[in-house]
N, C-alpha and C positions, 0 to 999 in steps of 0.2 A: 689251832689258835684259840686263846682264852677268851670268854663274854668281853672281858674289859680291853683286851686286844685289841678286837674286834671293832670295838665301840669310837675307841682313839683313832684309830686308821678311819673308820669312815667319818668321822667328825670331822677327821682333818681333812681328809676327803673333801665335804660339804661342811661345814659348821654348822648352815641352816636346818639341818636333820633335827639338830636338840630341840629346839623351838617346836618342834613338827611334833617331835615323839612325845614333849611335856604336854601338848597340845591333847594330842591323843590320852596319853596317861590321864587328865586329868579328864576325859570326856567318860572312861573308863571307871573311873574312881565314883566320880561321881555318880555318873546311872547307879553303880552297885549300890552304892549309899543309901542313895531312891529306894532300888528294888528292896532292900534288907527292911528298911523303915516299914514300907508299907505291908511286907509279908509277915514280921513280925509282930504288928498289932493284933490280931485276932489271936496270934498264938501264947501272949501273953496273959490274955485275959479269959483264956481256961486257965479252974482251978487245976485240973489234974490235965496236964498233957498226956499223949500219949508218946510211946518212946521215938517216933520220927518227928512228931513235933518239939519234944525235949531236945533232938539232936538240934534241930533246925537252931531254938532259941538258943541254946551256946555255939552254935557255930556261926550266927549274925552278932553276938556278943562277941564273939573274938573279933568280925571284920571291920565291924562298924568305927570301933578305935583308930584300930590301924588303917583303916583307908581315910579317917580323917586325916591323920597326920599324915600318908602321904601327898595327898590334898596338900596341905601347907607346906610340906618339904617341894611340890611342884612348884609353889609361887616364889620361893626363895629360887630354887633353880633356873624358874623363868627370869625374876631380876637379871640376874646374873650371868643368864646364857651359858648355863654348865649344867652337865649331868654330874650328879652325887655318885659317885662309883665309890661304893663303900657294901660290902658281903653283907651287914646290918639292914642296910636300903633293900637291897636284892632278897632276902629272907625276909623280913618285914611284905616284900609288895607279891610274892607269893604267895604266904601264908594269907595274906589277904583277901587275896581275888578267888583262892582256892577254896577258903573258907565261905567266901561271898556265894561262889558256887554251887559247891557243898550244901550250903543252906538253901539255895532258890530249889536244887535238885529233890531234898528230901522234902519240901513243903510239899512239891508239886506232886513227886510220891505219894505222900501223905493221903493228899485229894484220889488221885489215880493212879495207879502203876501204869497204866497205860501212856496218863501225863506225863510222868517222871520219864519213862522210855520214850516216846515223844521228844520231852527236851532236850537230852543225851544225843540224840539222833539228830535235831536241831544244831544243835552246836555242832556238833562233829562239819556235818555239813557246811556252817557258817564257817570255821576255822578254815574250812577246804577254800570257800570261795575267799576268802579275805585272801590269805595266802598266795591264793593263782593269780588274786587282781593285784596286789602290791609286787610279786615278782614282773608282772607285764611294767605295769608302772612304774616303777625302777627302771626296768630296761630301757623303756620307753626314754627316761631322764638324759639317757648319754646322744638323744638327739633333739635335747630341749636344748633350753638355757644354762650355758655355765656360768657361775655365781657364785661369789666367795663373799660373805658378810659377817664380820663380826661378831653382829647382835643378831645373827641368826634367822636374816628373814631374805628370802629369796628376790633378789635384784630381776627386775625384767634388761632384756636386751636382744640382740638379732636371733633368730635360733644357730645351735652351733653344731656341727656336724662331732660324731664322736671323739673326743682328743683333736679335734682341728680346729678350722678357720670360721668365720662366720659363715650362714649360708651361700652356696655357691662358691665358695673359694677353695682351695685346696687344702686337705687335712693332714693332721699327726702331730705327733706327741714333741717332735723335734722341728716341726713348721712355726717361725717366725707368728707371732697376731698383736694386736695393738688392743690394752685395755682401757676402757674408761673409768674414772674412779668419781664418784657422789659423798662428801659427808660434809654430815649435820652434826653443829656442837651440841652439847648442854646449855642450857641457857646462862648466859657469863660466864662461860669458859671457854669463847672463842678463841682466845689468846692460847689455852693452853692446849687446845686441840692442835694448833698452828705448832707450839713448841714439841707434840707428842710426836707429829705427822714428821719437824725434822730428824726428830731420831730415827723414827721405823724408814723414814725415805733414805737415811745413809748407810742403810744396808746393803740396798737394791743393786749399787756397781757389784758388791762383793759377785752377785751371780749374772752379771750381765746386763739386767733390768734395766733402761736407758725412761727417767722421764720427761717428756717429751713436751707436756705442758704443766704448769701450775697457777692456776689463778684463784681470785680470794672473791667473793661477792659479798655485796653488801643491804643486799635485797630484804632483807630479813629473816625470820628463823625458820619460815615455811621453805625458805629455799637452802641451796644446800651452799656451804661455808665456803667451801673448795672443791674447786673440779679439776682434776689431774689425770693426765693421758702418758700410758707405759707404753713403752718399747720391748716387749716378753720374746726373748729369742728360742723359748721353749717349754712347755707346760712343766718337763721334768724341773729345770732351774724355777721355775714359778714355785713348784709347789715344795723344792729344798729353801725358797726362801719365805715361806709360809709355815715351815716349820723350824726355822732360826732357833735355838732356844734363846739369843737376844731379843727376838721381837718378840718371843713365847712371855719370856718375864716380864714384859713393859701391858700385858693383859688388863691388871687392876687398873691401870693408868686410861687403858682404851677405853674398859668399862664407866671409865670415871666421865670423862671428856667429851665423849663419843655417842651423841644421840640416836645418829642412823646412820649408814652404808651402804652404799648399791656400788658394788663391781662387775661390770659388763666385756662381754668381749665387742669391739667395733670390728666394722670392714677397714680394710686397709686403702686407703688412699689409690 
């Protein structure tokens, strides 16, 4: 399976991963940023570097660019709640971090080979643990909270056993569950949030989807606009109608309208 494959499946999977991964990406961009700025001031200001310090300054020259700008391509993505899949973005953030790298490793060289091997060894080892704790943690996900939002930010609700029911009820993929639905307009687009909501809700018969309640509050904007309660005769039909490509194109529209989201699974009555 391809990166980009890869990336669509578990987005549609979760949506809220985008949000998570810009999250990270930009926590990422920026330390290097940090690190390159400050390792590079002493190395600018000899006249004559030596040739691990002349590596260092053109290989923080190459990053420092380009990690700004993915920096900026992250907040455009965050708007938006979409990952930029484009082979340019993918080479670019790369060459970046590589470079970033690159350079932290031969400064530290520079000082100490001892350093430099130190840090190599360092990493290796962080790469090891980050790895083992995100595959736990993932795993761990499919006996959290299932959560489908929009704008990409994780709804609380009961915990949900894997592919099943809420806590304590009976599970799988073809077991009957009742959702809850939370959203918040934009501010003076109640109206049109209400108009967005009856397209994507007359999809729902096509796979079964029964909604069961809809009501409108008027509380104001701290609260959420409408609360709506599904009838899901199946996660499989849930998630063919998550991936409609009618509700797929009406996106810009959601993005437009659509302040927040929280979709929950409830107990069943």
């Amino acid at each position: 399976m391809r990166e980009d494959e890869y990336v669509e499946q578990e987005l549609r999977r979760e949506p809220g991963l985008a949000d998570e991964w810009l999250r990270q990406n930009n926590l990422m961009y920026g330390a290097l940023v940090g690190i390159c700025i400050v390792l590079v001031q002493p190395l600018v200001t000899v006249a004559a570097p030596s040739s691990l310090g002349l590596a260092s300054i053109i290989l923080f020259a190459i990053a420092i660019p380009l990690l700004a700008a993915l920096i900026m391509l992250n907040w455009q993505e965050h708007y938006r709640h979409r990952l930029a899949r484009s082979r340019t973005v993918t080479v670019a953030r790369s060459l970046a971090m590589g470079a970033a790298f690159a350079g932290v490793v031969t400064t530290f060289w520079e000082i100490s080979w001892i350093a430099g091997v130190g840090l190599l060894v360092s990493a290796f080892v962080a790469l090891f643990v980050h790895g083992a704790g995100y595959a736990g943690v993932e795993g761990m996900l499919n006996w959290q909270n299932w959560s489908w939002r929009p704008e990409g930010r994780l709804a609380s609700g009961p915990p949900v056993a894997a592919g099943g029911e809420a806590s304590g009820q009976p599970g799988g993929d073809d077991a009957p569950f009742t959702l809850c639905c939370l959203l918040w307009a934009r501010p003076g687009l109640e109206d049109d949030l209400v108009a967005y909501e009856d397209r994507v809700l007359a999809l729902l018969p096509d796979y079964g989807v029964e909604v069961t309640e809809r009501v409108r509050s008027d509380r104001g904007p701290e609260h959420p606009l409408e609360i709506q309660l599904y009838r899901v005769p199946s996660q499989v039909l849930l998630d063919a109608y998550l991936a409609d490509p009618r509700r797929l194109e009406l996106a810009a529209e959601r993005d437009r309208v659509v302040a927040r989201t929280e979709l929950f699974r409830v107990p069943r009555p």
